[in-house]
C-alpha positions as CSV (number, residue, x, y, z in Angstrom):
1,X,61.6,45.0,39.3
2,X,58.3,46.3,37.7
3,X,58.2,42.9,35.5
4,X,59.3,40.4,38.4
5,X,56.4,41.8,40.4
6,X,54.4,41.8,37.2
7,X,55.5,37.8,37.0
8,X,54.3,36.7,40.4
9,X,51.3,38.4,40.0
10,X,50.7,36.5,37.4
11,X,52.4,32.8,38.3
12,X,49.8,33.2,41.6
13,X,46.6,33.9,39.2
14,X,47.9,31.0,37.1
15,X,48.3,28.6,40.2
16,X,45.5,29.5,42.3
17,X,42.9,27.5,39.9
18,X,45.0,24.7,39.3
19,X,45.7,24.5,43.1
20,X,42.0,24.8,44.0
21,X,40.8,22.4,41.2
22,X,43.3,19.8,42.9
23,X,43.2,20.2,46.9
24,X,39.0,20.3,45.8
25,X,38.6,24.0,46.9
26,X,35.2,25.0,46.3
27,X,33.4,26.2,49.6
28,X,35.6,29.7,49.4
29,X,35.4,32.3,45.4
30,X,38.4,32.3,43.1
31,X,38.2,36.1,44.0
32,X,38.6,35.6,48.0
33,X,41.5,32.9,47.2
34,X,43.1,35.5,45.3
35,X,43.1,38.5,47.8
36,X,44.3,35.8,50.5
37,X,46.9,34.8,48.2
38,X,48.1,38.5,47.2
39,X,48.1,39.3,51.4
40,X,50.6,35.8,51.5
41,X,53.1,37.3,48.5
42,X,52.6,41.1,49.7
43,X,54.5,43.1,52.6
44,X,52.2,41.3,54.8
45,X,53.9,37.9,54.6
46,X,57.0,37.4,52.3
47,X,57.0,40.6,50.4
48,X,57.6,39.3,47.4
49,X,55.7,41.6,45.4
50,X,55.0,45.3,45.3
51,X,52.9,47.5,43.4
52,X,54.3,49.8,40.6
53,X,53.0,52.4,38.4
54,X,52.5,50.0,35.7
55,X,50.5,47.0,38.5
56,X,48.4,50.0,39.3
57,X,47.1,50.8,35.9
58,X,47.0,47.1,34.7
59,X,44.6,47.1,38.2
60,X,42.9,50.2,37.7
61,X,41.5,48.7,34.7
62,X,40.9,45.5,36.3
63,X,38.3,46.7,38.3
64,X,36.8,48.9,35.5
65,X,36.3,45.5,33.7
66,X,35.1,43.6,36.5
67,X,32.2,46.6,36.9
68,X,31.8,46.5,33.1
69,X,31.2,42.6,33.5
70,X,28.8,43.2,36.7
71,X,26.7,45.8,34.3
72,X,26.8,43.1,32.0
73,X,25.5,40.1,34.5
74,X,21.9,42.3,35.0
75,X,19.2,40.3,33.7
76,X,16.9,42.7,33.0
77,X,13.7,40.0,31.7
78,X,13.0,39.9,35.2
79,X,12.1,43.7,35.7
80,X,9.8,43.0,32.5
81,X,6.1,42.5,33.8
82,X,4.9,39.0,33.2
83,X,1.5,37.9,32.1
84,X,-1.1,38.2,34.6
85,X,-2.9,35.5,33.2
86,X,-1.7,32.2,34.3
87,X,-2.8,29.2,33.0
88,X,-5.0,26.8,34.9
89,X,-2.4,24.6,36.1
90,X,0.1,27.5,37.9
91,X,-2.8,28.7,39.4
92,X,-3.6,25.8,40.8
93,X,-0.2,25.4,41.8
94,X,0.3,28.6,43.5
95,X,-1.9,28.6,46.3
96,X,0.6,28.8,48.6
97,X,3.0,31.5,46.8
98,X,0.6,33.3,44.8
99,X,1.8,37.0,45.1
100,X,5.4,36.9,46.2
101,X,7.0,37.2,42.7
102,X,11.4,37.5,42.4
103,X,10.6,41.3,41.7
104,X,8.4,42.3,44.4
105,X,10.6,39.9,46.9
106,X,13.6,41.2,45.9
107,X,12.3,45.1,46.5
108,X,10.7,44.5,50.2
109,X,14.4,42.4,50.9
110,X,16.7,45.4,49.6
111,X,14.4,48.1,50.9
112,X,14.9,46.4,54.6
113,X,18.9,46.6,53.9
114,X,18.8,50.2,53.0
115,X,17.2,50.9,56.4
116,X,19.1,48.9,58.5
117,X,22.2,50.0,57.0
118,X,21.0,53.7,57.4
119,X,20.4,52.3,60.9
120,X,23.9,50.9,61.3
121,X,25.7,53.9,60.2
122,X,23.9,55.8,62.3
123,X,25.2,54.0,65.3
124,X,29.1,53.7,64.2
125,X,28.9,57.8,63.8
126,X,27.0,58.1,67.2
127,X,29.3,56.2,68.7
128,X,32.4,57.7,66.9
129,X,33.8,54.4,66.1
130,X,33.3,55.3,62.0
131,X,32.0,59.1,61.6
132,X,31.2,59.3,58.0
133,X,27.8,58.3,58.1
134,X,26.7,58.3,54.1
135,X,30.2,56.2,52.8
136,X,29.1,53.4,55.8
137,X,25.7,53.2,54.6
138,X,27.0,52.6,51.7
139,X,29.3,50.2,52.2
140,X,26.6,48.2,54.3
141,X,24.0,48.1,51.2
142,X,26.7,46.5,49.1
143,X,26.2,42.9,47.9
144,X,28.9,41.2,45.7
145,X,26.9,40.3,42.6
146,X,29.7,38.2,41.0
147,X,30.0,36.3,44.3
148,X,26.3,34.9,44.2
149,X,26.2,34.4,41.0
150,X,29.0,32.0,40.5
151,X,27.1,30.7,44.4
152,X,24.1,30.0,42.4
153,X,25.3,28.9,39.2
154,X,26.9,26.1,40.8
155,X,23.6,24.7,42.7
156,X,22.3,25.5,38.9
157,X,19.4,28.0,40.8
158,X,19.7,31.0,38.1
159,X,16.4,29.3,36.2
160,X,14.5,29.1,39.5
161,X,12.3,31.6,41.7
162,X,14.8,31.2,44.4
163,X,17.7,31.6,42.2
164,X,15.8,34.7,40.7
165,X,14.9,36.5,43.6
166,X,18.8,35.9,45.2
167,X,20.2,37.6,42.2
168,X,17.8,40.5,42.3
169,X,18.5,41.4,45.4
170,X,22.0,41.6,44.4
171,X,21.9,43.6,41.5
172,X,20.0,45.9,43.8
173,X,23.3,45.6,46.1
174,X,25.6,46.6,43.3
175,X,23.3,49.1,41.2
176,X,21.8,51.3,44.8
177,X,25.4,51.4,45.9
178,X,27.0,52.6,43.0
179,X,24.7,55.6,42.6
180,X,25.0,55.9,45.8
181,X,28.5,56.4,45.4
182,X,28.4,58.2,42.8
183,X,26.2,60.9,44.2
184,X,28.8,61.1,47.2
185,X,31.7,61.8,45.2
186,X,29.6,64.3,43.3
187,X,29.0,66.2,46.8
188,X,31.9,65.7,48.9
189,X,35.0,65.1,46.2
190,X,37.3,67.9,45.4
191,X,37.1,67.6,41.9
192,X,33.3,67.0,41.2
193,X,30.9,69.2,38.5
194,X,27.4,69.8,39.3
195,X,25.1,67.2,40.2
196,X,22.9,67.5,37.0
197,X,26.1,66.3,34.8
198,X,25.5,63.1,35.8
199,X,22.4,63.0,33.6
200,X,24.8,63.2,30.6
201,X,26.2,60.1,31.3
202,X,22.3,58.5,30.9
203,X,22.4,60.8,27.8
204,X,25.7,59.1,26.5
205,X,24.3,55.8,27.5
206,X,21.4,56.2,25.6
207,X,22.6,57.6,22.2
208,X,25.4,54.8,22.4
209,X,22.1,52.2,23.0
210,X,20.3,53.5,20.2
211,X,23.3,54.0,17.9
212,X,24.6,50.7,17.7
213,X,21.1,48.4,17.8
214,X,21.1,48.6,13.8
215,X,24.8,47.7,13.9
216,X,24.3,44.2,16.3
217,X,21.6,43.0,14.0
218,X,24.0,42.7,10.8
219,X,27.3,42.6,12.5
220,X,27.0,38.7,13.0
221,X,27.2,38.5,9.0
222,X,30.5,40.7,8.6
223,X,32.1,39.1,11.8
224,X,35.3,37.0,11.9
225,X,37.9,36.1,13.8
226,X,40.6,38.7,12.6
227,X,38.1,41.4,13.2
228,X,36.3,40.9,16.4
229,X,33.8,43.4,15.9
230,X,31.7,42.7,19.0
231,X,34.6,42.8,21.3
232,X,36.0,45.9,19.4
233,X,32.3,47.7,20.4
234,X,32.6,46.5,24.0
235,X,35.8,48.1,24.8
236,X,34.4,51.8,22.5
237,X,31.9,51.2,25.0
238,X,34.0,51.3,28.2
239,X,36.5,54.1,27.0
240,X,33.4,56.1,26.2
241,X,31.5,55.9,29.3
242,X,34.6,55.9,31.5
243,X,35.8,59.0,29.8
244,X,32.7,60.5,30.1
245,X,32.2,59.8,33.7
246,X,35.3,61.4,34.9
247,X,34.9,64.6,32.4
248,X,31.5,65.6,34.9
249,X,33.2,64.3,37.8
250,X,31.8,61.0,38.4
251,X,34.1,57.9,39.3
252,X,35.2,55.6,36.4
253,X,33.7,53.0,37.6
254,X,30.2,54.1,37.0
255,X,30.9,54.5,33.7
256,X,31.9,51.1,33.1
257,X,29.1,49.7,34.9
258,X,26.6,51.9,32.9
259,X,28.7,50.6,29.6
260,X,28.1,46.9,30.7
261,X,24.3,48.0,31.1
262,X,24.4,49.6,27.6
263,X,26.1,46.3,26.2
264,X,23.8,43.9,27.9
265,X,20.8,45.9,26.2
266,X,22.1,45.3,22.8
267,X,21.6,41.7,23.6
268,X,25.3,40.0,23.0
269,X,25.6,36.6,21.9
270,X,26.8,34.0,24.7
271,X,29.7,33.9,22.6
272,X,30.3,37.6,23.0
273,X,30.1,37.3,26.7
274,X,32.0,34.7,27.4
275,X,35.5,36.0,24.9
276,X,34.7,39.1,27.2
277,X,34.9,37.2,30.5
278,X,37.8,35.6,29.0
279,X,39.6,38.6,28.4
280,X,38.8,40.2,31.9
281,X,38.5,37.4,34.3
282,X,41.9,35.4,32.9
283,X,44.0,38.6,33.0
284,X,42.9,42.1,34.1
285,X,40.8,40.4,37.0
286,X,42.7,38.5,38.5
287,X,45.4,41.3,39.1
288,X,43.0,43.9,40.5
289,X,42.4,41.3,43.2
290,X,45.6,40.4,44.0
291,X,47.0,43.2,43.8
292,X,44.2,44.0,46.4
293,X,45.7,41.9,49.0
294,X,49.3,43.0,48.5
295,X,48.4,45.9,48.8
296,X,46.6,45.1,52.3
297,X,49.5,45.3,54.7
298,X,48.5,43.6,57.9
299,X,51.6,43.6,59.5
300,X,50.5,47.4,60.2
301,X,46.8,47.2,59.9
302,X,46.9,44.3,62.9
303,X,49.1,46.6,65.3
304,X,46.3,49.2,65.7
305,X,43.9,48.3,68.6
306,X,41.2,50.4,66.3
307,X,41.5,48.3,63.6
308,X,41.2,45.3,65.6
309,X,38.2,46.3,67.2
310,X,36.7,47.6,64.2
311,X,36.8,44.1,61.9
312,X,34.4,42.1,63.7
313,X,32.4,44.9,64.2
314,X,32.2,45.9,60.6
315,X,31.7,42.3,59.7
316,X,28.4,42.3,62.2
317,X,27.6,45.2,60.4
318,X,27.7,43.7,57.2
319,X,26.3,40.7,58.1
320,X,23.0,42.2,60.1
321,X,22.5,45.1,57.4
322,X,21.4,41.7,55.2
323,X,19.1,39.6,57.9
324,X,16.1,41.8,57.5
325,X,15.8,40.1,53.8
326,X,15.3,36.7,55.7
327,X,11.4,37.2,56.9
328,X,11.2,38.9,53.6
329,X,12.2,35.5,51.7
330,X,10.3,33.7,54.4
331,X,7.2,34.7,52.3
332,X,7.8,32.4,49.8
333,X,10.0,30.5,50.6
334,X,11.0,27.6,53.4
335,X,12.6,28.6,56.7
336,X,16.2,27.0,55.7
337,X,16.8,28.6,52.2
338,X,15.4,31.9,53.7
339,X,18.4,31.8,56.0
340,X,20.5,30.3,53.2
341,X,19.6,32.9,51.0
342,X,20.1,35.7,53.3
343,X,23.6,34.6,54.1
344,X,24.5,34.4,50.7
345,X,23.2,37.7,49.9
346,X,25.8,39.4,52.7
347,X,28.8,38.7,50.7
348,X,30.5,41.7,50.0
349,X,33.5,42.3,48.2
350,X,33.5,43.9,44.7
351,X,31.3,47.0,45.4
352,X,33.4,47.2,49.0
353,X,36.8,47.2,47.1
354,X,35.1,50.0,44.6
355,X,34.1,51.9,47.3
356,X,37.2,52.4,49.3
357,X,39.6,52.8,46.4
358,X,37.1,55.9,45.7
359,X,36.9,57.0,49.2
360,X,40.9,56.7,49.4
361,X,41.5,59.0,46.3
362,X,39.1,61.8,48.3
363,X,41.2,61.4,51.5
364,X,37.8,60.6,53.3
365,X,38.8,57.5,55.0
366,X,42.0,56.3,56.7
367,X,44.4,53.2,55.4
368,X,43.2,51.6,59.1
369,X,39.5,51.8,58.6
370,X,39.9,51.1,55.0
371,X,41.6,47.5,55.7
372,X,39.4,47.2,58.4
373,X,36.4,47.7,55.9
374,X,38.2,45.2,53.5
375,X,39.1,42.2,56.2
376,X,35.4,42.7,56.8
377,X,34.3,42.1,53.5
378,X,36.7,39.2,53.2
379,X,35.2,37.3,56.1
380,X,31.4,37.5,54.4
381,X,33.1,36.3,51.4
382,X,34.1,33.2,53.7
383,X,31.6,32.7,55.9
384,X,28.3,33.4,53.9
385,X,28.9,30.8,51.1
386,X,29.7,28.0,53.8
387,X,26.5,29.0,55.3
388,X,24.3,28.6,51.9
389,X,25.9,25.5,50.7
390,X,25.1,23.9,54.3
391,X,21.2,25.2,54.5
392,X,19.8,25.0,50.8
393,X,18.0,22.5,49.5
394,X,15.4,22.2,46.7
395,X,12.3,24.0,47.5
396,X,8.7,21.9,46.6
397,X,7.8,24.1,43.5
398,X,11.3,23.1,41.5
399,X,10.4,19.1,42.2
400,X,6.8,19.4,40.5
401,X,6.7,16.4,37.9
402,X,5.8,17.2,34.4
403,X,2.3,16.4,34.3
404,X,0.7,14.7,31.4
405,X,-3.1,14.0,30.8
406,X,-3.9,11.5,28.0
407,X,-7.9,11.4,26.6
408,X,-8.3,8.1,25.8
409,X,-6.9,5.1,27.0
410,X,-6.3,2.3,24.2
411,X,-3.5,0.6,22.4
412,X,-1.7,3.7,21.3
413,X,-1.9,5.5,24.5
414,X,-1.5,2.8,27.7
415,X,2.3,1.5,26.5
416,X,3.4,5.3,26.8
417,X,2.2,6.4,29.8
418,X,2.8,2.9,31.1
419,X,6.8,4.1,30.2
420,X,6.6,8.2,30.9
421,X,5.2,6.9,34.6
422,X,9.1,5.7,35.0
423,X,10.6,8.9,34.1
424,X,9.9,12.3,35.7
425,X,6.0,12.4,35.2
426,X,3.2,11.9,36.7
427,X,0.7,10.5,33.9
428,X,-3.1,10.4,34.5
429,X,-5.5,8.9,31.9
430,X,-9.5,9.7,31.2
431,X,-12.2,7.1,29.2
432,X,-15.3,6.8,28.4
433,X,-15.3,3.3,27.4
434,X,-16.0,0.7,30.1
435,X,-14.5,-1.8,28.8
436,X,-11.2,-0.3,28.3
437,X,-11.5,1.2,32.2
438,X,-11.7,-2.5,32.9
439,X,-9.0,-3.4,30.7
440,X,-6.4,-0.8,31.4
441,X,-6.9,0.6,35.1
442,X,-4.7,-1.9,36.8
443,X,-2.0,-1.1,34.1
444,X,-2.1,2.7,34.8
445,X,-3.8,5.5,36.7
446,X,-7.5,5.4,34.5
447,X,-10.3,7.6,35.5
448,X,-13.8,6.7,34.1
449,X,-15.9,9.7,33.0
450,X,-19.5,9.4,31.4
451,X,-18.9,12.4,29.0
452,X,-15.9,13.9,27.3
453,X,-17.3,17.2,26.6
454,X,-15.4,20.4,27.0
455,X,-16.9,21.2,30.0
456,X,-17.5,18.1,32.0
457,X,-13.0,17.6,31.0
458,X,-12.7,21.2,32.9
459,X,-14.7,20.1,35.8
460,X,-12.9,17.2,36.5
461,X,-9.4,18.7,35.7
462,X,-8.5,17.2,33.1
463,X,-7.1,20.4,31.5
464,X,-5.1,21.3,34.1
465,X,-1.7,20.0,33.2
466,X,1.4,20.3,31.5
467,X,0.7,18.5,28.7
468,X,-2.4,17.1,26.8
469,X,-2.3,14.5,25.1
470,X,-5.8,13.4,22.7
471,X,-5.8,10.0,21.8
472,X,-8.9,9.5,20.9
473,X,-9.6,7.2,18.2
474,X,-12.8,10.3,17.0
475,X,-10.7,12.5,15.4
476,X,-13.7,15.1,15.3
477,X,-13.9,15.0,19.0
478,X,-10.0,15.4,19.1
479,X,-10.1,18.4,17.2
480,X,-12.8,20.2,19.3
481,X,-11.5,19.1,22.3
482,X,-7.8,20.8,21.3
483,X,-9.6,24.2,20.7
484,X,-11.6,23.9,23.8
485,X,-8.1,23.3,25.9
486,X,-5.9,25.6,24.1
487,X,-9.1,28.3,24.8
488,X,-8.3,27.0,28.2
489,X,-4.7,27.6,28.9
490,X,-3.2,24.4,28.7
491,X,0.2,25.2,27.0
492,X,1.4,21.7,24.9
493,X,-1.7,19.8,23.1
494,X,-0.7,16.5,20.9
495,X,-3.6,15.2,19.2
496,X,-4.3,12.3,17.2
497,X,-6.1,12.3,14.3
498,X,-6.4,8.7,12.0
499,X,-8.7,10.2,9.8
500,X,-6.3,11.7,7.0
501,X,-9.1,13.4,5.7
502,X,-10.4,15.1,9.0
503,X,-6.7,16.2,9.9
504,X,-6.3,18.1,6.3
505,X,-9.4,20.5,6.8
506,X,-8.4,21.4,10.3
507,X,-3.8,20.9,10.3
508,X,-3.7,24.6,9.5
509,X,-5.9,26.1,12.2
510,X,-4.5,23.8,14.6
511,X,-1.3,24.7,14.1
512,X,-1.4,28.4,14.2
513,X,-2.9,27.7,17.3
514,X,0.2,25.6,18.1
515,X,-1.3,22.5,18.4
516,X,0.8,19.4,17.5
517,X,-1.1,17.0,15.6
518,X,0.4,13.3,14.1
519,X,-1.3,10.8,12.0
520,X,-0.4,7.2,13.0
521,X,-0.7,5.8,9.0
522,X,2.2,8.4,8.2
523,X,4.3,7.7,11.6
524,X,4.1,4.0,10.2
525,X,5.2,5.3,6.6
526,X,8.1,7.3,8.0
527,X,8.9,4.4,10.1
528,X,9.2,1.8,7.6
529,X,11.7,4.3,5.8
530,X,13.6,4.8,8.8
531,X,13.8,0.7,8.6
532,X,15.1,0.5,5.1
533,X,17.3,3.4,5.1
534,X,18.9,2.8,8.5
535,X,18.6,-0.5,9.2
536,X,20.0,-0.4,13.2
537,X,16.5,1.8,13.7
538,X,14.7,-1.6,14.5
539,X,17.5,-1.9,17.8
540,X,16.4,1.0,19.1
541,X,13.1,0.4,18.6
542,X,13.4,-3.0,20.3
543,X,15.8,-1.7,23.2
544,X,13.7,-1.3,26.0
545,X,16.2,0.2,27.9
546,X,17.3,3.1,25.7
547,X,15.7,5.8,24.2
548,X,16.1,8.8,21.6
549,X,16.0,12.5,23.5
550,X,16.3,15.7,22.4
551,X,17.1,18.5,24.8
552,X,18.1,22.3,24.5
553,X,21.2,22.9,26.3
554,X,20.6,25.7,28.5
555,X,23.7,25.0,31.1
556,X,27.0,26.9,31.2
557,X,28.5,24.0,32.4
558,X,28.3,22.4,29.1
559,X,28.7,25.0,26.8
560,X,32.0,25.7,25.1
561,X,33.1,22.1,25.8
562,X,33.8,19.2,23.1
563,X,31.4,16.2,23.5
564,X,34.5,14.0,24.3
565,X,35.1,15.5,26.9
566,X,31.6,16.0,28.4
567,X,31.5,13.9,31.5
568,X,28.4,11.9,30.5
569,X,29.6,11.0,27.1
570,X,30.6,7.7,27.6
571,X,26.9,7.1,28.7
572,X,24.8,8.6,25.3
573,X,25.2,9.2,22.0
574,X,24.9,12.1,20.4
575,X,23.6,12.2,16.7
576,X,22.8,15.7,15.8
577,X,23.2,18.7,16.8
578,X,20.7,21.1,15.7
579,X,22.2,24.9,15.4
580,X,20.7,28.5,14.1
581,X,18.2,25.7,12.7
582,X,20.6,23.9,10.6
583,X,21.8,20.5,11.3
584,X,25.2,19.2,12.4
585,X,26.9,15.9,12.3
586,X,28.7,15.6,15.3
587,X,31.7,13.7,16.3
588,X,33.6,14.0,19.2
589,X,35.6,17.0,18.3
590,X,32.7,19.5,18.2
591,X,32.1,21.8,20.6
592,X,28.6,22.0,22.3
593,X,27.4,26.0,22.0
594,X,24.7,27.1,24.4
595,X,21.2,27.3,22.7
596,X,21.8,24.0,20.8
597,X,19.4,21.3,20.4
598,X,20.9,17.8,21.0
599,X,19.0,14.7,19.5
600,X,20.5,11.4,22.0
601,X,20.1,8.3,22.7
602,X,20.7,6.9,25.8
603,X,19.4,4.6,28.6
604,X,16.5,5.7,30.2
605,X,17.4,6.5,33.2
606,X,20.8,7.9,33.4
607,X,19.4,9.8,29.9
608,X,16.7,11.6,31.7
609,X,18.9,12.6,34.4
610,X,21.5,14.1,32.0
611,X,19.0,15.8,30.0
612,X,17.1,17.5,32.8
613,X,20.5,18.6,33.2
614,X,21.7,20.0,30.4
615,X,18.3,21.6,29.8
616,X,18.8,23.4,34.0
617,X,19.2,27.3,32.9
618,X,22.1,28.8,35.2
């Protein structure tokens, strides 16, 4: 009977995708659709199923993998302090947000959730509706981080300030809780060691950090598929810290979040991680959260009055521990998104589930107000992610144009920013030559400026931009003019020098400084090769409605996917692939890995869309 139930379990986590993919599911988490589906084939509904010793274990370390995975999510670059010094450009750009960074957002939002939650459980105990007042605070604080995430991922925000700030707050909602957690097992459970054990977990963590960094710069070499080294060290790591944390009386799951910290530290491949969500979220996963709703009998949780009162007040509670973070966001961001953002941030599920199953095995909360607790959660899951999808939209900082200043306008220059003006930038040119003002100003946006010094440039902005492009026919001016801008901040310089001789005494300075410099005789020498040697070059050239790209892909969506099956690859062509700088011939069999560099052709405006897209971090 074991194995039967063992089958359905997993025939629903099987069928759930498929269905979803094809009735176009995607306003409700895999994980919600599964703990609906285990309620369906539980005692609740056609009690197919029921749990065993052997569901329970396969469960039990279902969750510790999911926590592992959650410890392994943390993106800890954003704690990192950034530069203070901005260049010219952002400052100019952040006039209107020019304090409110992800970190310091995120810490006013979460610190606003710990009160009101400490507010919230105050009044359940006070009332006597729910009298444990530390595991409802708790519970309150918690955020599901796996929930926002995959939210985010999919409006491709993770590489944005909004997106940023969103997933901080959550990893707040998942780390504050579990410690919190942690320290209440440590004072209320039966079985718990003194409270300065705990520290030997950070000790274990630690020594395990520093132990293996030597090992994951080499292993790469000695790696291969019938070894699996990496994944071999990412499951040492969870037995470890899990062992560890029960030995001083902790709760496992802390010990495989801390392991997924320690992991994530050692800085794992994208390969690594994503054999590891593999192996948890297509088998160990999916059971833990249906075996969740099986085990969620409403039949018996529906016929208590308490219960029934207690859902939609827990769900308030969840729901208004999270809205102080709105005026927080409201900082930075516009009204809408600040609500969109809150909403999203009061999904709850995977730190909820956590919580209970540890309050359950202390006896400190009833199978009622436990289900209660859980239909609760279930609800955010529902409700919050309708709420985001239906309120965000782009905010003004992520639809900023690349901005492109050329020095000199002439025969080189004006055709190319005549043709970046069509994609996504917003070109401005500068002269001192009358007569090519007069030539060129109706073609494109030309300013008219008596001087090109370094100074009389800064004053009239010219150096504030993305990119700056010296086309100046004086390659002497070009070069003093780069040094003067890089001195200023501007971060890409392309300079043009047609003096061979001028560009051989200064090539090195400039590019240490990393200045890119070309020289139009050998462009026209390289050309002319291209010509011979590859004689369709000439069609490309000629084709004013394609163009050659190069983009680094930076999406999940279209890693770990074979360029015939990418759904744009009917509409570019793909010619190499550059990899761990090496070069690859494609063909329509190889698989696209994140981190590598694509050289395409395609036309010039479906091209630009798809490479702004495969170059969108999430």
């Amino acid at each position: 009977m074991d194995q039967v139930s063992l089958v359905i379990i997993l025939l629903a986590a099987l069928s759930i995708p498929l269905i979803m993919a094809k009735f176009k599911i995607n306003s409700l988490p895999t994980a919600v659709m599964e703990i609906i589906v285990g309620i369906v084939i539980g005692p609740s509904v056609f009690n197919f199923v029921n749990t065993s010793d052997l569901i329970s274990q396969l469960s039990t370390i279902g969750v510790i993998v999911l926590l592992f995975l959650s410890g392994l999510e943390i993106d800890f670059s954003l704690f990192k302090k950034r530069r203070t010094a901005l260049t010219p450009l952002e400052q100019k750009n952040a006039v209107n947000t020019p304090k409110y960074s992800p970190v310091r957002l995120s810490v006013y939002a979460y610190s606003t959730i710990i009160v009101l939650s400490l507010l919230l459980a105050a009044a359940f105990k006070v009332s006597g509706l729910f009298s444990d007042f530390w595991l409802a605070a708790i519970l309150f604080g918690t955020i599901s981080l796996g929930i926002v995430i995959a939210a985010l991922k999919e409006q491709e925000l993770l590489s944005k300030a909004f997106g940023q700030t969103i997933l901080l707050i959550s990893v707040f909602g998942e780390l504050v809780p579990m410690m919190g957690l942690t320290l209440y097992a440590s004072v209320y459970g039966s079985n718990s060691q003194s409270l300065w054990l705990l520290l030997l977990i950070l000790a274990v963590a630690a020594l395990l950090l520093l132990r293996f960094k030597p090992f994951f710069r080499f292993y790469q070499n000695i790696n291969k598929s019938t070894t699996q080294l990496d994944i071999r060290l990412a499951f040492f790591l969870i037995v470890t810290m899990v062992t560890v944390a029960e030995s001083v009386g902790a709760e496992n799951i802390l010990g495989a979040f801390v392991a997924g910290i320690v992991l994530k530290l050692l800085n794992p491949s994208e390969t690594t991680r994503e054999r590891l969500d593999a192996i948890g979220y297509g088998f160990f996963i999916p059971i833990f959260f249906i075996t969740t709703g099986v085990d969620l009998n409403l039949r018996t949780l529906l016929t208590s009055g308490k219960t029934l009162l207690l859902i939609p007040l827990f769900f308030l509670a969840y729901m208004v521990a999270k809205i102080g973070g709105y005026w927080v966001l409201k900082l930075r961001f516009k009204q809408a998104n600040a609500l969109a953002g809150t909403a999203l941030t009061a999904t709850t599920m995977t730190m909820v589930l956590a919580v209970l199953r540890v309050a359950k095995s202390m006896k400190t909360i009833t199978s009622d107000q436990s289900g209660a607790f859980l239909l609760a959660a279930l609800l955010t899951c529902v409700i919050s992610p309708l709420i985001f999808n239906k309120f965000y939209s782009a905010e003004k900082e992520d639809l900023v144009k690349t901005a492109v200043h050329f020095i000199g306008a002439n025969l080189s220059t004006v055709p190319v920013a005549q043709q970046l003006r069509k994609g996504w930038y917003d070109v401005s040119m500068y002269t001192n030559h009358p007569e090519n003002y007069q030539t060129y100003h109706a073609q494109v946006p030309v300013t008219l400026m008596e001087n090109f010094t370094a100074q009389d440039l800064q004053d009239h902005g010219v150096f504030d931009t993305d990119i700056l492009v010296l086309g100046h026919i004086d390659a002497e001016r070009n070069y003093e003019l780069a040094k003067a801008a890089k001195a200023y901040g501007v971060r890409r310089i392309i300079v043009r020098f047609e003096d061979r001789n001028v560009l051989n005494e200064h090539e090195d300075e400039l590019r240490e400084l990393g200045v890119e410099v070309y020289n139009t005789p050998e462009a026209n020498i390289t050309l002319l090769r291209a010509l011979i040697e590859s004689p369709s070059t000439l069609l490309l050239l000629n084709d004013t409605e394609n163009s050659i790209y190069e983009v680094r892909v930076l999406n999940h969506l279209y890693t770990d996917v074979q360029i015939k099956n990418l759904q744009f690859a009917q509409d570019i062509t793909i010619s190499q692939v550059i990899r761990n700088r090496k070069l690859i011939a494609p063909n329509g069999n190889t698989t696209i890995m994140y981190g590598d560099r694509l050289i395409f052709t395609g036309n010039k405006q479906t091209a630009a869309q798809i490479r702004q897209a495969l170059a969108t971090a999430n």
